[in-house]
C-alpha positions, 0 to 999 in steps of 0.5 A: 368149731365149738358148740354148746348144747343147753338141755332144759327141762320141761316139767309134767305139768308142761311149765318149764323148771325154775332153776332152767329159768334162772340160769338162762337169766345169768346167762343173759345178764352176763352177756353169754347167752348168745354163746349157747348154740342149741336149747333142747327139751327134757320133757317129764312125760316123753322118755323120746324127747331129745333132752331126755335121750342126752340125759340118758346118754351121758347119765345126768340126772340134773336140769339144766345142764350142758354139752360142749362138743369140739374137736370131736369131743364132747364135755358134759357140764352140769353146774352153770359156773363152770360153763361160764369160766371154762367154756365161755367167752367172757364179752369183752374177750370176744366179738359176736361174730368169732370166738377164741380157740379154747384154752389148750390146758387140759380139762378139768377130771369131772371126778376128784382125785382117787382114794381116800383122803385121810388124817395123815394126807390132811395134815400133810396139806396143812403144813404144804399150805400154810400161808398160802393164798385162797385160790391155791387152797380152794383149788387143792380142795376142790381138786381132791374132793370137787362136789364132796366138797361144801362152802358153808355159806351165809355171809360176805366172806362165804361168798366170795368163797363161791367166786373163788370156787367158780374161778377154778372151774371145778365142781363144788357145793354149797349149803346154808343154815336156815335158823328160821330167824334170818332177817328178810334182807339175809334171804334176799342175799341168798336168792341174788348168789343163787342166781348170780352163780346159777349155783345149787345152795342146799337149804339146811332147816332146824328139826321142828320138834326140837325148836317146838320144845325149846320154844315151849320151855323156855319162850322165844328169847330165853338166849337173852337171860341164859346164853345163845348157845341152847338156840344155836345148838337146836337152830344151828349146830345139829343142822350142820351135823345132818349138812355134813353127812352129806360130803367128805370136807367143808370150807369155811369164811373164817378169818384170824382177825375176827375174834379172840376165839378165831386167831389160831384158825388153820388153812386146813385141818382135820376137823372132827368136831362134828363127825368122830371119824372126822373129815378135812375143813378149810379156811382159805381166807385165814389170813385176810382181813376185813379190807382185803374181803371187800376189796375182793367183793368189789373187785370181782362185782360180788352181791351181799348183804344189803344189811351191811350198807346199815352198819352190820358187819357180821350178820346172823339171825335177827334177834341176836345181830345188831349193827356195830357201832364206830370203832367196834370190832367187826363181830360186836354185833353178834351176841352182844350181851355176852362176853366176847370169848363166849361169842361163837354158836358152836359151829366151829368149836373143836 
C-alpha cells in the first residue's frame, strides 16, 4: 500500500510558506490532493518538529517536499511536478476508494548520469539526435544533466518545455529573464505556470547600475534611433550570462521556422556563447512549427499568455513588442523598425 507524506514548512513568524500553499492548491485543482495521506510540519523554531527530523533525515533543504513509502521503501520528491506524473494517480485513472499498483519501471536516479559531459559527448548527442522528437531530447538531457539543467523560459513554446520536462518526471529547473519592461499580462503568465506546475522559476533581474547608466545617457528609448541591442545587452544578455553560471546546460523554445536568423537552429549542440568554456543547449521543438506548438498547448490544457488572444505572437518587453498584423510573420512584432535579420537580442547568437 503506498503512502504519500507532504512535509510543510512553518515559518518563524508562525504563517505557513507560500510556495507550501500554492502547491497544496495545484494539488487540489488537479484532483490529487486526496491522494496525499499525511501533512506534517517543518517549524522555523522547533528543530524537534517532526517535518524538521524528515528534513534532516533525508538531507532536504527545500519546503514542500514529499515522502512516497512502498514496499518497504521509501522515495523523497522535492519538485511537485514530479509527485504528480510519477506518483500519483491521475483522477480519471482511479476511484477514491482504490488505487493502481505503481508502475513496475524502475525509478527514476534522482542524480544525473555520472561524469562529465563534455564537447565530444555533446556532439555525439547531436548526430544521435537529429530529427528526433521533443520528448526524447528532453528526456536524454534531463537524464544527463536533471536539476543542472535550466528551460529558459518566457513564452508559449518555453512552456510547453515545462509540460515536456514534467511529462519525464525527472528534476530540471527553470529561469526568466525579468528586463523590468515586461508587460502586466507577461507577469501574470509567470505566476499562473509557477503554480499550475508547482514549479520553482528563478527570476533573473538586469544589474541596476547598469540600466541607471544606460538610462541616464541615452533616455528610455534610445532603441528606437539607435537599435535594441545596447538595452537588450544590459536588461537581457548579461542577466542570462549570471542565470547560466548556475547549471551545466540550457534549453531553449527555438524553432527553424521562426526567423531568417533561426533556420539553422540545431537539436543540440555545444554552445559557447555565453561561457567560454561552453556548456550543452537544446532545442527540442527545433523542428516544429507554430501549429503544432499550439496544438500542443491545447492538447495538454497548458496556460499562456493571455496577450496572444490580442494578436501577439512573439511576446517580449513592452516597448518593443506589437501585435502582429494578417499575414505577418510570427516575430514581426518584435523590433519591428528594424530589418528583419537584425531581429535577435543576443541571447542566442553564436
Amino acid at each position: 500500500m503506498k503512502k504519500v507524506i507532504m512535509v510543510k514548512k512553518r515559518l518563524a513568524n508562525g504563517e505557513p510558506c507560500k510556495k507550501c500553499g500554492q502547491v497544496e492548491e495545484m494539488l487540489k485543482r488537479r484532483g490529487l490532493w486526496d491522494q496525499i495521506d499525511e501533512v506534517l510540519w517543518a517549524d522555523e523554531t522547533d528543530p524537534e518538529s517532526p517535518g524538521m527530523l524528515l528534513a534532516k533525515k533525508h538531507d532536504v533543504e527545500l519546503a514542500p517536499f514529499f515522502l512516497v513509502e512502498e514496499g518497504g521503501e521509501t522515495t523523497v520528491v522535492t519538485q511537485a511536478v514530479v509527485l504528480a506524473k510519477k506518483h500519483l494517480a491521475a483522477p480519471q485513472d482511479r476511484s477514491r476508494a482504490t488505487r493502481p499498483a505503481k508502475a513496475t519501471q524502475p525509478e527514476a536516479p534522482k542524480e544525473p548520469v555520472a561524469g562529465p559531459i563534455g564537447q565530444d559527448s555533446i556532439e555525439a548527442g547531436a548526430i544521435e539526435l537529429a530529427g528526433a522528437g521533443p520528448l526524447t531530447i528532453m528526456t536524454w538531457m534531463l537524464e544527463r544533466f536533471g536539476a543542472r539543467c535550466a528551460i529558459a523560459f518566457s513564452g508559449a513554446e518555453d512552456v510547453a518545455l515545462i509540460e515536456l520536462a514534467a511529462q519525464t518526471g525527472k528534476q530540471f529547473s527553470v529561469f526568466c529573464l525579468d528586463t523590468g519592461r515586461l508587460h502586466p499580462q507577461t507577469y501574470r503568465f509567470i505566476e499562473k505556470v509557477r503554480q499550475h506546475y508547482g514549479v520553482t522559476v528563478q527570476m533573473m533581474f538586469p544589474q541596476a547600475p547598469a540600466v541607471e547608466d544606460l538610462v541616464r545617457r541615452k533616455g528610455l528609448m534610445s532603441f528606437y534611433d539607435d537599435g535594441h541591442q545596447e538595452c537588450c545587452g544590459v536588461r537581457k544578455v548579461e542577466p542570462l550570462r549570471r542565470a547560466l553560471n548556475s547549471f551545466d546546460a540550457w534549453i531553449t523554445g527555438q524553432r527553424r521556422d521562426q526567423s531568417p536568423t533561426r533556420a539553422d537552429v540545431p537539436e543540440l549542440v555545444w554552445d559557447t556563447s555565453h561561457r567560454a568554456e561552453g556548456m550543452a543547449k537544446a532545442n527540442p521543438l527545433a523542428g516544429w512549427s507554430q501549429q503544432k506548438v499550439w496544438g500542443f498547448i491545447r492538447n495538454n490544457d497548458i496556460p499562456y499568455n493571455e496577450l496572444h488572444d490580442q494578436g501577439f505572437i512573439s511576446i517580449g518587453c513592452e516597448p518593443c513588442t506589437r501585435a502582429v498584423r494578417p499575414g505577418e510573420h510570427e516575430r514581426a512584432g518584435r523590433w519591428w523598425w528594424e530589418e528583419a535579420t537584425q531581429r535577435e537580442c543576443g541571447l542566442h547568437k553564436g
